[in-house]
N, C-alpha and C positions, 0 to 999 in steps of 0.2 A: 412471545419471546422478545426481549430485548438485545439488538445487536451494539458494541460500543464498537465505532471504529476509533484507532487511535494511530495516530500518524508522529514516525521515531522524530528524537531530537535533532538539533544542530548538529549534521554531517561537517565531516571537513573533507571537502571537495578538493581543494587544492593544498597541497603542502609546499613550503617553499618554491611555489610557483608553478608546480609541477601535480598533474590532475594525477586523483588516486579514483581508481575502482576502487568496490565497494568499501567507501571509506569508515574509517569509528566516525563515535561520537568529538565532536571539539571538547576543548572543557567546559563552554559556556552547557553543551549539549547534553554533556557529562551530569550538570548541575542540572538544568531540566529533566531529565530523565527520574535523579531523586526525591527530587520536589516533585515528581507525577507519581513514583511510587506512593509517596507518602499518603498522597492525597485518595489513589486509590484504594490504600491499605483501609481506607472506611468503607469501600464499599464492596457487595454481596457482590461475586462475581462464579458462575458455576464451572465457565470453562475461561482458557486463556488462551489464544494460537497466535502464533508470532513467524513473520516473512523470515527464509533463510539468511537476509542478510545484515551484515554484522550491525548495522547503524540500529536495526531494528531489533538486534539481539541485546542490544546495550541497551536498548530503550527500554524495553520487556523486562532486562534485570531488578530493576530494584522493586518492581508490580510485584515480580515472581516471587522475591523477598519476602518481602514485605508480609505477602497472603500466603506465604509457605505454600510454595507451588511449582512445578516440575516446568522445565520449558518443553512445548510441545509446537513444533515446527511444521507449518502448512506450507509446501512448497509454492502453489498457487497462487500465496500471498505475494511473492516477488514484486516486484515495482519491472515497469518496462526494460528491456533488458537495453542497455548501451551500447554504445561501438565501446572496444577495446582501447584507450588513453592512457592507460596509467603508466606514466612519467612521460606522458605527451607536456608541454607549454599548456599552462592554464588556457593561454588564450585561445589557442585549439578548439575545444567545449566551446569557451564563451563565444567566439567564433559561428560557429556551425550550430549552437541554439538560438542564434540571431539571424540567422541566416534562414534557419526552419520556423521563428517564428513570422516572419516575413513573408512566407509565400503562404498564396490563395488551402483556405481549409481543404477543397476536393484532393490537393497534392500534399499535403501533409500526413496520407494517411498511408506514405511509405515510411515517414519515421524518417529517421537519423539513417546517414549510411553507414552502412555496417552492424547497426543495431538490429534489435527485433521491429519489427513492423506494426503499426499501431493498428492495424488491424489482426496483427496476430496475439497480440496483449490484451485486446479486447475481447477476443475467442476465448484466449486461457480464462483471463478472471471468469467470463461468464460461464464456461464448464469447470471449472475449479468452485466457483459458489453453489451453479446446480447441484451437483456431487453431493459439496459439502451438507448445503443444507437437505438433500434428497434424501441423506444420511443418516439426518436426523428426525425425516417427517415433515418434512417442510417442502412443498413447491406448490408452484405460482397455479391455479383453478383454471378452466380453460376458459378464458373472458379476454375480451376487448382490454377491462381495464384491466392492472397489476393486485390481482387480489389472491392474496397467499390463503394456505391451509397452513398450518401449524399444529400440531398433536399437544407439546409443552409449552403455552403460553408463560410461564412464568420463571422459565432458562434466560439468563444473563448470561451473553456472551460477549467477549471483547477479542478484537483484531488487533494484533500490535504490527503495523504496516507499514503504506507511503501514500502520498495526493492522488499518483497515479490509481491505484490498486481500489485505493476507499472509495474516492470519487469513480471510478467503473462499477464497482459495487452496488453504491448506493442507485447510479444509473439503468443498473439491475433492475434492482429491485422494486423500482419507482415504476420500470417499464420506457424509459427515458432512451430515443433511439442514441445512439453511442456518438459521437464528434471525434478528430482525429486532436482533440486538445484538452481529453479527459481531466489531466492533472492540474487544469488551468479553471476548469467548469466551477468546484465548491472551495476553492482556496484563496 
């Protein structure tokens, strides 16, 4: 099996100054997203699933187009869930992620206040991937090292996601113990 992860366009995080939950795409993000269609539109892909939210539902769009394909929505996929901002001051966010990237690793794996806790985002993606892939015939053989069983070696699958979610994933899957700074690990 090949898994694609694929992490959504240019978010707009801030609107006239003012931070937005789950933001669209920008335009620049807009434009990436159909230039990744496009590109995808060449390749053999069997399944698609895409994170609930909107940035990553826009990004998925023009894939889904393109390969004439149904959006099909993995809740699991989610990206770490945030404190509640929208129509907070930008600087709020910019604030309080400087402020968390700042302090020592062992304490960061309360997360943001108000948010989910990076140890509870790290739970989900990893029983959200078990599942998924359990689902399909796939889990990990009982070893030391990360050595999968697979039934369909030759299933293409793609993740249309975020940093956080992929990179947990991929941590997964490698058998990689987990950091309270997933999103920061393969990006």
């Amino acid at each position: 099996m090949e898994l694609l992860l694929l992490r959504h366009a240019q978010p707009l995080w801030i609107d006239n100054g003012l931070c937005v939950d789950n933001p669209p795409l920008t335009q620049l993000g807009l434009r990436q997203a159909e230039l990744l269609g496009k590109r995808m539109s060449r390749e053999h892909l069997d399944h698609i699933y895409v994170s609930p939210l909107l940035r990553t539902r826009q990004t998925a769009a023009p894939i889904l187009r393109e390969l004439k394909r149904d959006e099909v929505i993995e809740p699991w996929l989610e990206e770490i869930r945030s404190p509640i901002w929208h129509g907070s001051p930008g600087e709020r966010a910019s604030k309080a992620y400087k402020e968390e990237r700042a302090r020592p690793g062992r304490e960061r794996w309360h997360g943001l206040e108000g948010g989910e806790s990076v140890k509870d985002f790290i739970a989900r993606i990893h029983a959200g991937a078990e599942k998924f892939l359990g689902d399909r015939g796939i889990y990990r053989i009982e070893h030391e090292l990360p050595i999968w069983h697979i039934d369909n070696h030759g299933e293409r699958i793609a993740f249309v996601a975020h940093a956080g979610t992929n990179s947990a994933v991929i941590c997964h899957l490698l058998g990689l113990a987990p950091t309270p700074w997933e999103w920061e690990r393969f990006v």
